[in-house]
C-alpha positions, 0 to 999 in steps of 0.5 A: 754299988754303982749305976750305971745309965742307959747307953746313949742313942746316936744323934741322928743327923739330918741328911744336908739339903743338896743345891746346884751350882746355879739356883734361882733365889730371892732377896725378899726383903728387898723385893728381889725375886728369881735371882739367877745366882752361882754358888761360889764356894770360893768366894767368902762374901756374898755380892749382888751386882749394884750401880749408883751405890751411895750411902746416906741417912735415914731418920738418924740411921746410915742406909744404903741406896743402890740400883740394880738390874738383875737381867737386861730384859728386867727392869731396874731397881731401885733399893734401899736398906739399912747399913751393917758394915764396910769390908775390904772384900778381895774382887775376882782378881784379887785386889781388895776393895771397900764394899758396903754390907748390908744384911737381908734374906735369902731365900732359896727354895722354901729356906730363908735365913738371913745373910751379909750381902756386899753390893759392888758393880757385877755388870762385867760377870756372868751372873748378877749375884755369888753366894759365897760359903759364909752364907751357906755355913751352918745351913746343911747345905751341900753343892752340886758341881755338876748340877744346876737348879736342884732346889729351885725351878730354872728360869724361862729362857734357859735353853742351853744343854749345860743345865741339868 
């Protein structure tokens, strides 16, 4: 005699979080908040632009001590945090160069993970920080190419049309 089990259920997946290609977000634990950031799938690291980045220690530890100035009506920063790893990260022309990473949250709408977070001197481009794709795997996440801030609130001074 054989018996047999019930059949199965399908595994019901939750529909991904849709998010802009532009979205403001937080670094928390850095005390970084409404971050205009572009999410770049095509990069795979994560950056935030930094000056003054320099390497030093802590009650024993390696840290990371960097400034950074999110826009120019904002005032700068000055952050600290503990040291995770160097990579050689290809820029936006891609040339490899060695980065500092240090680990952190992101924040993004009421979502919070923790992500690797490169800091090089971003004051050349457009945006002061890129999400890259490692930081969105495995959160459910999908991009809107044609869309901007669909998570977060867009910022105060946005005035022109191509944000939607």
């Amino acid at each position: 005699m054989t018996s047999s089990s019930p059949p199965k259920s399908p595994r019901k997946v939750a529909a991904p979080a849709i998010i802009g290609w532009m979205e403001m977000v937080d670094l928390p634990l850095l005390g970084l908040h409404r971050i205009k950031a572009k999410i770049d799938t095509g990069a795979r690291t994560t950056a935030l632009h930094a000056t003054d980045i320099e390497e030093f220690v802590k009650e024993g530890e390696t840290w990371v001590r960097f400034r950074t100035q999110l826009a120019d009506h904002r005032p700068e920063h000055v952050i600290e945090a503990p040291y995770h790893s160097e990579r050689a990260i290809k820029n936006t022309s891609g040339i490899p160069e060695d980065r500092y990473i240090i680990r952190t949250n992101l924040q993004l709408g009421s979502r919070k993970w923790m992500i690797d977070l490169s800091v090089t001197d971003r004051s050349n481009m457009t945006f002061p920080m890129i999400i890259g794709r490692s930081a969105l795997k495995n959160h459910n996440i999908a991009v809107h190419t044609r869309k901007t801030f669909q998570m977060t609130d867009a910022p105060a001074e946005r005035r022109r049309k191509d944000y939607q």
